[in-house]
Every structure is written in C-alpha cells, then in structure tokens.
ROLUM-766394 format. One record per residue (C-alpha): residue in one letter; x, y, z. Coordinates in steps of 0.2 Angstrom, whole numbers, plus 5000, padded with zeros to 4 digits. Each point is the difference from the previous one (the first is absolute). Layout:
aXYZ/...
END
This chain:
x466861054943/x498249955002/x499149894990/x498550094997/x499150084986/x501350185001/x501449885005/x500150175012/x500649995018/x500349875014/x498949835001/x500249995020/x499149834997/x501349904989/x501349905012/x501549994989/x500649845009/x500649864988/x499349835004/x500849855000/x499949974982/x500950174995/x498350084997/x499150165009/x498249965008/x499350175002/x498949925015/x501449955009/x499449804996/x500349864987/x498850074989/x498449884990/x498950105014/x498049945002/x498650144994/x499450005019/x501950065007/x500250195000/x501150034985/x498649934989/x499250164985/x498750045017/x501650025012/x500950145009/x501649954988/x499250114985/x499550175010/x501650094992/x499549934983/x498050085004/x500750165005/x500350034982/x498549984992/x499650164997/x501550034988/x499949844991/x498350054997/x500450194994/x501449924990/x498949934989/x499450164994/x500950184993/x498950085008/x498950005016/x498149944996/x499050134993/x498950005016/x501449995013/x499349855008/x500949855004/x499649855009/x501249865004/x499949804999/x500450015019/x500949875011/x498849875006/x500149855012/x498949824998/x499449915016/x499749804996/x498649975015/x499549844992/x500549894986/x498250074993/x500050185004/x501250134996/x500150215003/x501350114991/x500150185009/x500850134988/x500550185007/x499850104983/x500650205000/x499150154988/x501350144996/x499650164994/x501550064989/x499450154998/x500850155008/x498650095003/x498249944995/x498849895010/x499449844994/x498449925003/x499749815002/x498249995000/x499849824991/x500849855005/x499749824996/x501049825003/x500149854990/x500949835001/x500249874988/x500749825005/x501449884990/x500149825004/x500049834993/x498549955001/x498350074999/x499550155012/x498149965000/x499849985018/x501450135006/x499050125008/x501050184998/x499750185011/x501050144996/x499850155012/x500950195000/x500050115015/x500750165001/x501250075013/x500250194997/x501050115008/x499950174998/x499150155001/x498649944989/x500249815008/x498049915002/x499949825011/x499649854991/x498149974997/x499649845006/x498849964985/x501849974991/x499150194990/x501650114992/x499850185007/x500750134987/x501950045005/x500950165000/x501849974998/x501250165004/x501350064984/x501549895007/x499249895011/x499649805002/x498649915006/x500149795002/x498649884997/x499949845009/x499549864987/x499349815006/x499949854987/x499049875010/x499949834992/x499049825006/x499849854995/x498349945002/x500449885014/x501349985011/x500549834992/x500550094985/x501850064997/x500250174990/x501849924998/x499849994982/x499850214999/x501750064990/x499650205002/x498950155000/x499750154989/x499450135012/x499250174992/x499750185005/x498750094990/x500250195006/x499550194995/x501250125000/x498850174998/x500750175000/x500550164989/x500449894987/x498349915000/x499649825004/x501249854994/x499749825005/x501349905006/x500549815004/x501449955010/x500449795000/x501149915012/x500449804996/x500349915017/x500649835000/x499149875010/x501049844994/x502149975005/x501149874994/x501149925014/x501550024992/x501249925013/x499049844998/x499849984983/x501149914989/x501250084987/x499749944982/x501750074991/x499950004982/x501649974988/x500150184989/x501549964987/x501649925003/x500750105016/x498250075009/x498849925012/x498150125002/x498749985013/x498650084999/x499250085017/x498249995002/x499550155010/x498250065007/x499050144988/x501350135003/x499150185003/x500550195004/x500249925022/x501649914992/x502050045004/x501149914988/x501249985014/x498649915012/x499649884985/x501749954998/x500149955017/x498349925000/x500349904982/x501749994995/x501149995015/x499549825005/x500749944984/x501350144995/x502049975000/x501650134999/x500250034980/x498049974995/x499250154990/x498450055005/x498850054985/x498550105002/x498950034988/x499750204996/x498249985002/x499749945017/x501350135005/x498850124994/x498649935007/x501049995017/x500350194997/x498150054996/x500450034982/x498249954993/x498750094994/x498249964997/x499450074982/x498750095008/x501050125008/x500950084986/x499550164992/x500049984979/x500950124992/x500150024980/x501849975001/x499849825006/x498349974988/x501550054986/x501549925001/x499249825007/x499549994981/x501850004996/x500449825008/x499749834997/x498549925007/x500949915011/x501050125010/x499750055017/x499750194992/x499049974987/x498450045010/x499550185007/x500349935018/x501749944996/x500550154991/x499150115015/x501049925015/x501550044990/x499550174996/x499750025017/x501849945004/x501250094989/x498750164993/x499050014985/x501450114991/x501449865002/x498949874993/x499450104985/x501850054996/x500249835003/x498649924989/x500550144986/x501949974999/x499649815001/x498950024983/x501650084990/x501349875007/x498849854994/x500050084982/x501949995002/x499649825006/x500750045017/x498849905013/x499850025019/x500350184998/x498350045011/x500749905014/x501750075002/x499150205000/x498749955010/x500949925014/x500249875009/x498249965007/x499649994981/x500449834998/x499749945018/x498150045001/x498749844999/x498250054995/x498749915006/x500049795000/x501650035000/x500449895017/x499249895011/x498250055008/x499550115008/x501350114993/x499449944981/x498850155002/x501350135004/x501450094990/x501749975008/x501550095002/x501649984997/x501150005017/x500850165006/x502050005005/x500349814996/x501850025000/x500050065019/x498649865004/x501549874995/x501250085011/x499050025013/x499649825000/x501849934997/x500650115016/x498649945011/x500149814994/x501549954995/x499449934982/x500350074986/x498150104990/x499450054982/x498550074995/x499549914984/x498550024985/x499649824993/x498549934988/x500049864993/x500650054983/x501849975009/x500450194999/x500950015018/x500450205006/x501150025013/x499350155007/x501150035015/x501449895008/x501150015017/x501950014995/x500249795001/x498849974986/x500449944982/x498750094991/x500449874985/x500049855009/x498650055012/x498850034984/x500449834992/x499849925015/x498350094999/x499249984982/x499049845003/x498850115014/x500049925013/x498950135009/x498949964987/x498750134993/x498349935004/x499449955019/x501449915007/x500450155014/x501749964998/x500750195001/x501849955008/x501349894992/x501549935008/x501449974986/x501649905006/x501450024984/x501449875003/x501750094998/x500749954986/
END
C-alpha cells in the first residue's frame, strides 16, 4: 500500500526496514532529517506523491472546469546560494481536459508574496514565467520575459517553468528569518466557451525546524497520557505525511505512541484548498448559506459553493430541505449527516494559520487508509483527529491499535492549538493501565 493521495499502487521509495527502535524510516536513516538533505518537501522522496496532482485537483470538483483548463501547483526545488539570496524553480503543467476542443492561453502573469518574522522592507523579490511548449502549436520563449498566445491541443499539456528570485539588500543580511512564499499564477483560459480568468497558488516553505536537535517538551494530559506537540515547517501541497513523520516525529517517537494529525494539514498536504475567487456562484449556494449560523464554515456563499461543488447542488438542496423539517421536530445536525462527510470538515476562510487564512479548506479524502498506510510503513500507531479549542475532539480515522475514547480525552485541551503555533502533528503516549 502507498502512502499517497489514491493510497493506489507501489511506493518503490518507502524501505520497510525497522530501525533499531522498532520503528520504520522510509529513508532508510534515523529520521529528524535537515531541510537541505534530499528527503526534505523540494526532495526526490515526494515525486510519487506529485504524480498525483491532477486527481487531487479534479477531486475537488463534480465536474471538470467549465473551461477544461487546469494548471497544477507543480513540483519545485529551492537553491540556498547564500544566506542572502535564494531562487525557488517550480515546473508547473496546463492540462486540457477536454476531449476534443482547443484551448488558448494567451494571458499569463506571475506574483509572489513573502511570510517572515520580521519586516520585508528591503527583500527585494523577482518572479519570472517562461514557457516551454511542446506541440504542434509550440512558440520559444521571448527573451523580454513577453507571454506569446498558446494553443493547447484537446487532451494535451503544456509546462511552464516558474523562478521566485529573492535578495537581501546586502550580502550581510540573512533572509533566515523568511518562513514561506505564496507564489501565484494569473492565467486566460479563451476558447468556445468564452474568456475565464484564473489563479493558481502554491505555498513553498522556506523555514525548517531541526527536529532531531530540538528538545521534547512532553506535556501531562490526564491521569494515564503524556502529549507533545511537533512543530513542523508551513506544510504545503510538496508534502507526504510519510516523509514528515520521518523528518518530525521519528527522533522522538517510541513503539505504542499514537501519532495525531490534525485533518487540516492533511488537507493542505493533499491540495485540498481553494481560493474564493475561483468558485462559480450558484443560486443554490446564495440559498441555503442563509440557513446556518453565522459562525459556520457554510454560512457564507463560498463555503456553501466548495461544498456544492463536492457533493452536487441536488444533495445539498435535499439536504438543506429535509434539514429544515427535522429542526421543526427538533432533530439537529440533520444537514450534516445528508450532506456528507465534507460538510462538517470544511474551514472557510481565517479559519487556519496564514497564508492559508485566505483560502477555504477541505476536509481530507480517504483518512482511514492514510492511518493504515502510516502504521504499516512506521510502526506507530495514527489517527486522523478535528480539535478546537471548545474541547470537542473527533476522531476522524484511526489505525486498529487506537482507543478512539482515550485518544480524544487525551486530546481535549489542544494541544495543536488553533492559532499560529504550527503544531499540526501531536505525539500522544497513554500509559497502560
């Protein structure tokens, strides 16, 4: 079984070689790996992960895109030449879903936007796209950095070469305070079904906690249960669950620990997130998001719209109806268990850490295979969890050595936390009893 987004096929990178604390390192080493080794989110150790972009992306939507034109967040690499200059190369692929109608690409812009710690005023940033067609309608690369109009064949891709330079303004300067960057795509997609703007958006980290080096602050949680909390990098669509256990968690991991993972950054690992602006209204998202409480995640029309665009606008209006008669019988929560699954998972916006505050998240696909997975190719035992700090804990998925009961209480302080604390993994040690 593979640990990626289908769980589908043969993961020829994992070694499934215990180490000597009973624990499988996919890398074949002790795990707590730098951000410069291989295995790090810009390594080779994701490729089988990448390959699936394309579904993860379609998965997010009933049907294709009106247009037929996709773009992907791509699989990038970042080169460290000095502790003042920095350049992320991405390779992103266009793919025309459509069976049999041309595309044309004739605008495309890039912009990048920075996170740190401290104040960017003398970052200098360059973003740069160059095409490289293939194809019968393929045209070279201007070298006034110009986008040419693109023809791109029914069935066909193309693949875009993006360049985020960064500089500090001397060389004295360390960009070591830099934590990510959100990289965009402005595109046209033009064609029989007219002109549609378009944005794709990549977040690439830039800033990687050693975990092997840092020392584990174990918290008590109840009478029987130890937690500690992993600090991780800005996870992002690069990310294999597998290759941040080993990075984060195997240095302080022991036979018998539950690994909890928030469902959230299991989504964001799987490029479950949306931007608002690329939904398409329709009336049955404009209605029934009046129907919920402010403070749900569906109670705007982008909410409602990313779950329309999950489940079909039919199962959420049988939903939102039958809902209404069961509240008049004082029957609650009826919407949620009609409407599916992803109906209680999604976060609208600000509802995680930046720069993800500005996107509409998705609730994680095929959790209970995701836990397996990990369990088989580590040796610890893995749940996928829902925590706020209202102390509601949801046990989403679990591998077959997992209280469910016990892992919750353990959980219902937070200690992921809600806010900045870009702690998305939790370690839980339950003393038998």
């Amino acid at each position: 079984m593979s640990l990626s987004y289908a769980l589908e096929g043969d993961s020829t990178h994992v070694n499934s070689a215990p180490t000597t604390a009973g624990l499988v390192d996919s890398t074949g080493g002790t795990g707590g790996q730098s951000a410069e080794t291989s295995s790090g989110p810009y390594g080779p150790s994701n490729d089988l992960w990448l390959t699936q972009e394309v579904d993860r992306l379609t998965s997010m939507q009933r049907a294709l895109p009106s247009d037929g034109l996709l773009l992907t967040r791509g699989k990038w690499s970042c080169e460290r030449r000095t502790a003042s200059d920095i350049v992320l190369v991405g390779t992103m692929h266009f793919h025309n879903l459509s069976d049999r109608r041309e595309l044309f690409i004739p605008e495309l812009r890039a912009e990048a936007t920075l996170l740190a710690s401290d104040s960017l005023r003398n970052v200098i940033t360059h973003t740069e796209v160059v095409p490289r067609h293939t194809g019968k309608y393929a045209v070279s690369a201007r070298p006034d950095g110009y986008w040419q109009a693109f023809i791109l064949e029914a069935g066909k891709t193309t693949s875009i070469e993006a360049r985020v330079s960064i500089r500090a303004p001397d060389e004295q300067t360390s960009l070591d305070f830099l934590q990510a960057v959100w990289f965009r795509v402005h595109y046209i997609a033009y064609g029989p079904h007219g002109r549609t703007p378009h944005t794709q958006h990549a977040i690439l980290p830039l800033s990687f906690p050693q975990a092997d080096t840092a020392t584990p602050q174990w918290r008590k949680a109840g009478p029987r249960a130890q937690v500690l909390p992993i600090r991780t990098h800005l996870l992002s669509h690069l990310d294999d669950p597998l290759a941040i256990f080993n990075r984060y968690v195997l240095p302080h991991a022991r036979p018998g620990d539950i690994l909890a993972l928030g469902e959230t950054p299991l989504a964001i690992m799987q490029g479950r997130f949306r931007h608002p602006s690329s939904l398409r209204l329709s009336w049955v998202a404009l209605w029934a998001c009046r129907l919920f409480h402010p403070t749900s995640s569906l109670a705007t029309a982008c909410g409602m719209q990313a779950l329309v665009d999950i489940v079909g606008q039919l199962r959420v209006v049988a939903a939102a109806l039958l809902a209404g008669v069961a509240r008049l019988l004082r029957i609650r929560g009826m919407f949620y268990n009609l409407a599916g699954e992803q109906a209680r998972l999604i976060d609208d916006v600000s509802g995680t850490l930046p720069p993800y505050d500005q996107f509409i998240c998705l609730g994680p696909v095929r959790p209970q295979q995701t836990v397996d997975a990990l369990r088989e190719r580590t040796g610890v035992e893995a749940a996928i969890v829902d925590v706020n700090d209202l102390r509601k804990c949801q046990v989403l998925a679990a591998s077959r050595g997992v209280d469910p009961q016990a892992l919750a209480a353990a959980l219902l302080d937070n200690p992921a936390g809600n806010a900045d604390e870009q702690t998305p993994l939790v370690l839980v040690r339950i003393e038998p009893q």
